[in-house]
C-alpha positions, 0 to 999 in steps of 0.5 A: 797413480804415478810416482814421483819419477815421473812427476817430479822432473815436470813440476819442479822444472816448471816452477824453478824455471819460472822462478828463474827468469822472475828474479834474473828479470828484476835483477836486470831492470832495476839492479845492477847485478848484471852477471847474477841476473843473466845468469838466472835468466839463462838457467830459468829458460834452459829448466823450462825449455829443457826439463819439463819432461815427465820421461826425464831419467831420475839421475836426470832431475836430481842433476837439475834440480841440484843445479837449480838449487845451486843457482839460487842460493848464489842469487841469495848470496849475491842479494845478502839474503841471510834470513830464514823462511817464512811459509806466506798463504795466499790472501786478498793481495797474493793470488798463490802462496809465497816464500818470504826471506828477510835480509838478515833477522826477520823484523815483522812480515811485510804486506807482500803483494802479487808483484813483490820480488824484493821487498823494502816495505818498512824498516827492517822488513826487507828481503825476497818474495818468491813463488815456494819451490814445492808449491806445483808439487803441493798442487799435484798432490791436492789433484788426488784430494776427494774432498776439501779440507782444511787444518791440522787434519788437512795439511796431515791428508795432503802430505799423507797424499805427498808422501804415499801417492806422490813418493816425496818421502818415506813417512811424515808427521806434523803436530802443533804444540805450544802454538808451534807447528813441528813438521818431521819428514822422513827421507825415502828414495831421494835421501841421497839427493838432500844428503848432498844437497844439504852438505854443500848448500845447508842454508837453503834448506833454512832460506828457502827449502828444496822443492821437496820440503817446500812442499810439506811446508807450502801445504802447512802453511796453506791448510792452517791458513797462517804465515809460519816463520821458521823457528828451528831445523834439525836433522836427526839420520833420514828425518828433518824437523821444521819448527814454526810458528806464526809470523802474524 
């Protein structure tokens, strides 16, 4: 099986690029935040152009994907996205999963379809739909399943797949109690990316997750088939701790 050096660059690449040029288009069209919106338009294009080689050196990707990372929050930023995440499984009106930050404190989850990327469907529930940065890794590692599954049981095998097949992480571990899903990840060879990550960008990993969490949160959110809101974060050394509980 190949490791994450050599996945890694090509499906965070794709789907931060594609992420890009979304959000840089409506920015464009239908916003007047020109500079931020041909801004991520040209960051999106360059990932996908540029980084989706899977012989990208380690050094290579962690450099773009810090860049990526950077570029979104500032979108974030410049839109006054404060909220914190909410992991959405995809449903009769969302043919994939989706990330919804609300603008500030989170009012109720809106009814999000395919073609939402801002979303003002309600008094208080306004904010931003997008794809989850870790959603194709998530889809790389279901490739190795045998069989499907689904649960608690499910999301611990495709993270188990993440975590030893594809190198995201160290160790992992995901339990519900209380009608709260905790998940713990342990950093493993790209601890010093998400050290730094976090030091200089630590909303993001509240708004939106780097590609790397989003993908243990895609696939809790996805294999318990409910909307988990972002309740706490906490880092503790190498390990990080997301809370969840249902936004329904």
């Amino acid at each position: 099986m190949r490791t994450i050096q050599r996945v890694f660059p090509d499906v965070t690449s794709t789907i931060l690029g594609a992420l890009f040029i979304m959000i840089g288009l409506y920015l464009l069209i239908s916003t007047s935040h020109m500079t931020i919106g041909f801004g991520a338009l040209f960051i999106g294009i360059f990932t996908l152009m540029v980084m989706t080689g899977n012989t990208v050196d380690k050094r290579v990707a962690e450099s773009s994907m810090k860049a990526d990372a950077d570029t979104l929050d500032e979108v974030l930023e410049e839109l006054g996205i404060q909220g914190k995440l909410v992991q959405v499984p995809s449903s009769d009106t969302l043919s994939m999963p989706r990330t919804f930050v609300p603008v500030s404190e989170f009012k109720g989850l809106p009814d999000l379809q395919d073609e939402m990327v801002i979303v003002t469907s309600g008094t208080g529930r306004v904010g931003l739909s997008i794809i989850p940065p870790g959603l194709h890794l998530m889809e790389r590692g279901e490739e190795h399943l045998e069989e499907p599954v689904q649960g608690i049981e499910g999301a611990r095998e495709i993270m188990g797949v993440l975590t030893h097949g594809l190198g995201l992480a160290r160790s992992f571990s995901i339990r519900e109690e209380d009608g709260i899903i905790k998940v713990r990840i342990t950093h493993g060879d790209y601890k010093d990316y998400c050290d730094s990550l976090r030091e200089e960008r630590g909303d993001i990993c509240t708004r939106t997750g780097c590609p790397l969490c989003s993908a243990y949160l895609t696939a809790a959110s996805k294999y318990t088939d409910k909307s988990l809101r972002l309740k706490g974060f906490n880092v503790d050394g190498d390990h990080v701790t997301y809370s969840l509980e249902d936004a329904r």
